[in-house]
Backbone as CSV, one residue per row, in Angstrom:
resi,resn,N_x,N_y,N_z,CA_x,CA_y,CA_z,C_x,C_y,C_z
1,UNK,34.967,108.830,109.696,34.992,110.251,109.417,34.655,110.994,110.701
2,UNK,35.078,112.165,110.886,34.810,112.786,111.928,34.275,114.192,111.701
3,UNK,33.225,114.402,113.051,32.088,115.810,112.686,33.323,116.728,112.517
4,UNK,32.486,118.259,112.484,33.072,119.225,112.320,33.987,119.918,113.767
5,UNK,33.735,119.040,114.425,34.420,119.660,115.676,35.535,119.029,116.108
6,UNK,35.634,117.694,115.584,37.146,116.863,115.963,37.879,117.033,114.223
7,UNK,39.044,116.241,114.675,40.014,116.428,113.602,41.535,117.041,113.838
8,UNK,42.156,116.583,112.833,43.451,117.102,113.290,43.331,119.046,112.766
9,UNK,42.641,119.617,111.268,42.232,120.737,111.431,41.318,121.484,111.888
10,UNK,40.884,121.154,112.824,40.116,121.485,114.106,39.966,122.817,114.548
11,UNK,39.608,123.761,114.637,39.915,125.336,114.915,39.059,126.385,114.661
12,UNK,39.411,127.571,115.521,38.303,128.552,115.173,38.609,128.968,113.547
13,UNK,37.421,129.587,113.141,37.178,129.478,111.817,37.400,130.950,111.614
14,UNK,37.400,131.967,112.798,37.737,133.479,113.195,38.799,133.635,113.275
15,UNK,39.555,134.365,112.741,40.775,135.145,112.766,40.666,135.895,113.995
16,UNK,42.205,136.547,114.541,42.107,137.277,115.401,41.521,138.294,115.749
17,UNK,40.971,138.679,116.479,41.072,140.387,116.408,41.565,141.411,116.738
18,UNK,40.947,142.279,116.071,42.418,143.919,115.227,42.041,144.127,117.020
19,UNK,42.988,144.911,117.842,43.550,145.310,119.060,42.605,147.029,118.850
20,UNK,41.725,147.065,119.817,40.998,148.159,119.738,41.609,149.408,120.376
21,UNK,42.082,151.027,119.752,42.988,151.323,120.017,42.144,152.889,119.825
22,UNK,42.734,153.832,120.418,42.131,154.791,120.565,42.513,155.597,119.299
23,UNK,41.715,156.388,118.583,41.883,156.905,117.436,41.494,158.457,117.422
24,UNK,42.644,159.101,117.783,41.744,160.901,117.681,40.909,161.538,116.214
25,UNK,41.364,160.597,115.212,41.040,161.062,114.241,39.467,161.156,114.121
26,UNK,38.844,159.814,114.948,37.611,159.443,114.893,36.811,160.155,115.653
27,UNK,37.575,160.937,117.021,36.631,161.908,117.868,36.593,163.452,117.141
28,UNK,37.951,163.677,116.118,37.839,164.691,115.452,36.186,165.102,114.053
29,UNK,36.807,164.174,113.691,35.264,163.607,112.731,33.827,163.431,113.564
30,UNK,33.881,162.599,114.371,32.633,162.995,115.348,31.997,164.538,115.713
31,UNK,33.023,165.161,116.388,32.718,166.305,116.527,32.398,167.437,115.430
32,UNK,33.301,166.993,114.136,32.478,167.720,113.290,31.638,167.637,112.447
33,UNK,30.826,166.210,112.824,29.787,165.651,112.276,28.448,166.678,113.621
34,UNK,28.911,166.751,114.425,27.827,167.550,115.315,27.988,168.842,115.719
35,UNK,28.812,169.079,115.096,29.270,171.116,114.842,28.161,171.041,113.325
36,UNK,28.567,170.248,112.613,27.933,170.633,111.331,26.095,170.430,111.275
37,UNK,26.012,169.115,111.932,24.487,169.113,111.836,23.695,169.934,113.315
38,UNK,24.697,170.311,113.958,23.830,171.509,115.301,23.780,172.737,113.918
39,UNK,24.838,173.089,113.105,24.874,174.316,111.987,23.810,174.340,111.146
40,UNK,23.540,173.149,110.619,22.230,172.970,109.907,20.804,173.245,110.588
41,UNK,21.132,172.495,111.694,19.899,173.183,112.686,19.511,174.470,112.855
42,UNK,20.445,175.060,112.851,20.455,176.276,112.955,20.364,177.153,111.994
43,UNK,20.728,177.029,110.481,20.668,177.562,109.466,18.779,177.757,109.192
44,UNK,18.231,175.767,109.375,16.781,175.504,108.958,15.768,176.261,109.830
45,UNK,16.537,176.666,111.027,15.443,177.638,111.675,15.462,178.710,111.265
46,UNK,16.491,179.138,111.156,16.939,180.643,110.417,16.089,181.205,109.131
47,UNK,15.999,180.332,108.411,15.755,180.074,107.077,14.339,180.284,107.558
48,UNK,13.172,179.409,108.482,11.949,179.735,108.186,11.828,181.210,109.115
49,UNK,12.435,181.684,109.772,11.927,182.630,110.607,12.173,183.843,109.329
50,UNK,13.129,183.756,108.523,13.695,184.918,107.517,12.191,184.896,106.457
51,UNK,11.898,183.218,106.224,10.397,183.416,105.591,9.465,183.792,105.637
52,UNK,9.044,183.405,107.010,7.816,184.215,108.110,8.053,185.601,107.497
53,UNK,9.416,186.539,107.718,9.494,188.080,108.275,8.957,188.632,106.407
54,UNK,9.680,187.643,105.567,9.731,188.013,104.083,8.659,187.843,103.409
55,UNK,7.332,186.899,104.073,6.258,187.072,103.562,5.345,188.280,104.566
56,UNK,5.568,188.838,105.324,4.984,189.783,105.932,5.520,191.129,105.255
57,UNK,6.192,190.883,104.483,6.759,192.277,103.984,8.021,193.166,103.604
58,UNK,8.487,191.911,104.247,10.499,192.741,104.171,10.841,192.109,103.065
59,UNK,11.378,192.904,102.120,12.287,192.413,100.999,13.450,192.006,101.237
60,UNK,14.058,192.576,102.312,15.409,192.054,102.412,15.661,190.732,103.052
61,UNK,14.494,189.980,103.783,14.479,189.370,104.216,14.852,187.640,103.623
62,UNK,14.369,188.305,102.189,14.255,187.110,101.191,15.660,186.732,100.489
63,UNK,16.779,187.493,100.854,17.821,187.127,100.660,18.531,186.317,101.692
64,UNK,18.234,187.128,102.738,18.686,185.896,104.043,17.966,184.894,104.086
65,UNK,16.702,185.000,103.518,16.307,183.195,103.246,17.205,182.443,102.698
66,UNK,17.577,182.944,101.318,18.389,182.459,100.113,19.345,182.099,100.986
67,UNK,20.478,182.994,101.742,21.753,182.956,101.605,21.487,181.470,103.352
68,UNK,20.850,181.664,103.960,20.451,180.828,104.809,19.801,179.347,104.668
69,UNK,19.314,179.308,103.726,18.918,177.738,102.566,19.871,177.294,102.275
70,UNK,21.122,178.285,101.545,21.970,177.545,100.900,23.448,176.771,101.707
71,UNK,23.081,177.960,102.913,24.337,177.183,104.075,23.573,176.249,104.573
72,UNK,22.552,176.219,104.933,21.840,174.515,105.047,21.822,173.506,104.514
73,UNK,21.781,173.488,103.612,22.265,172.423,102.708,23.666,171.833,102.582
74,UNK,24.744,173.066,102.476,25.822,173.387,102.531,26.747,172.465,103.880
75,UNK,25.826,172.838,105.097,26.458,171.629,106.425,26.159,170.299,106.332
76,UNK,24.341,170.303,105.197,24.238,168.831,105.607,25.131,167.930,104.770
77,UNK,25.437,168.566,103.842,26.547,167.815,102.566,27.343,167.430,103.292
78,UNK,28.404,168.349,103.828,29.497,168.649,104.835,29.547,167.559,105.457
79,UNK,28.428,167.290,106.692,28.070,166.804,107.259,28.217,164.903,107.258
80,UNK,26.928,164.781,106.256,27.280,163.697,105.317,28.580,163.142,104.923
81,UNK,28.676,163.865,104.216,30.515,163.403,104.245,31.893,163.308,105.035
82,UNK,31.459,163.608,106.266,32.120,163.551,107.012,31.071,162.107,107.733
83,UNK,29.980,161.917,108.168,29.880,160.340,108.221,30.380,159.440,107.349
84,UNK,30.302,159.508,105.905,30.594,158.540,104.932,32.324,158.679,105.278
85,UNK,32.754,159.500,105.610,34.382,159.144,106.617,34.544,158.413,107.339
86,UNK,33.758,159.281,108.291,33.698,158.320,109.807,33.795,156.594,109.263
87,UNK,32.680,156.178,108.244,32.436,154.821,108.126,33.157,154.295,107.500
88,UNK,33.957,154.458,106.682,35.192,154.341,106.157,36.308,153.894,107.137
89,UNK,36.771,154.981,107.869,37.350,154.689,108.986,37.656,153.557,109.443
90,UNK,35.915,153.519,110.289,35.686,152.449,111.434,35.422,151.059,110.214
91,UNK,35.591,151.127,109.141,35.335,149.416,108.839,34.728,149.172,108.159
92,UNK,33.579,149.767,108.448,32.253,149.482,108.066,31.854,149.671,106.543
93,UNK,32.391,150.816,105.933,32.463,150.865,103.923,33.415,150.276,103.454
94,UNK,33.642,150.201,102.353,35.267,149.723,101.550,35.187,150.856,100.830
95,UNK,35.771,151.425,100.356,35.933,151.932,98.873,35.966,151.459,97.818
96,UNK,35.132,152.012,96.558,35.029,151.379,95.349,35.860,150.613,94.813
97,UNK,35.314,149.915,93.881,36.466,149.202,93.607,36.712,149.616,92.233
98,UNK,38.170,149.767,92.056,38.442,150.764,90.535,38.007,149.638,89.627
99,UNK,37.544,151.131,88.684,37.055,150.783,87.177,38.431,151.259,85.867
100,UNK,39.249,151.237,86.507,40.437,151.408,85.478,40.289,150.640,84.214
101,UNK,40.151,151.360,82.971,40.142,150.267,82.097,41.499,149.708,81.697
102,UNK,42.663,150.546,81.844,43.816,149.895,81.567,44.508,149.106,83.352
103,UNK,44.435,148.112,83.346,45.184,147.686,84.278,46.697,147.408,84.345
104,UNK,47.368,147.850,85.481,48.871,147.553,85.608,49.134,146.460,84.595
105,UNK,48.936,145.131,85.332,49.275,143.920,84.467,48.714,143.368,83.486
106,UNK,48.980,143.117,82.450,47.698,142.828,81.253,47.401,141.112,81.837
107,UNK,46.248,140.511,81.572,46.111,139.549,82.035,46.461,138.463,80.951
108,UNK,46.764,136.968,81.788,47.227,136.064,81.503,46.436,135.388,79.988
109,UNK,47.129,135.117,78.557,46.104,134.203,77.980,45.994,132.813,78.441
110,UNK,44.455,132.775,77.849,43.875,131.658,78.171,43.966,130.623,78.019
111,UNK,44.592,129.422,78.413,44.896,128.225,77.932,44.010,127.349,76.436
112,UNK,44.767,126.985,75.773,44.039,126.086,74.490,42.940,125.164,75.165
113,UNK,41.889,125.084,74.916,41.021,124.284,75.624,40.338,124.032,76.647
114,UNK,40.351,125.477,77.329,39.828,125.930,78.532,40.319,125.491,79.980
115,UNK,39.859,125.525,81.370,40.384,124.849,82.323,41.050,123.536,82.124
116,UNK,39.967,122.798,81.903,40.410,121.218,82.143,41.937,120.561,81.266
117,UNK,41.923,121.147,80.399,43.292,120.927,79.122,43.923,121.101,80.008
118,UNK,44.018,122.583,80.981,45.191,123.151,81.412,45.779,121.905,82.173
119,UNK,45.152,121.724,82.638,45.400,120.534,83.909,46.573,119.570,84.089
């Protein structure tokens, strides 16, 4: 018998690899993964300075809290989902795998007597 390294099927156990190729789609998504979370940054400062002014006294202030909270949140969603892209993309997620309860093909019945009968 022979180890795992001789033999007539002998071979890397790795498939090739995919040809690394430039993808604009992926610098598009990048960039608006950091347009959106510099936006959030910017919303969350917004948001406490509108608090500061609205607990000192301005009423109006407390709406630009509001309306400034809610676009914060608003980029990081954004945001988010545009990584859960990105990772998609590059490889790294799959997408779910459907829960269809009716499937295209109805499946095969089962042989009389389980595997081994089939045989």
């Amino acid at each position: 018998m022979t180890g795992a390294t001789g033999g007539k099927r002998a071979g890397s156990r790795r498939g090739q690899r995919a040809p690394r190729s430039f993808r604009p789609v992926l610098l598009l998504l990048a960039a608006g993964i950091t347009l959106s979370v510099v936006a959030w940054g910017y919303l969350v400062y917004a948001a406490i300075d509108f608090g500061s002014s609205a607990r000192g006294g301005e009423s109006q202030a407390w709406w630009f809290l509001a309306i400034a909270s809610v676009g914060a949140v608003a980029c990081l969603f954004f945001g988010l989902m545009l990584v859960a892209m990105m990772l998609r993309r590059l490889g790294i997620t799959r997408p779910p795998a459907s829960t269809d309860p009716e499937p295209d093909e109805p499946e095969a019945p089962r042989p009389i007597g389980g595997r081994r009968a089939a045989r």
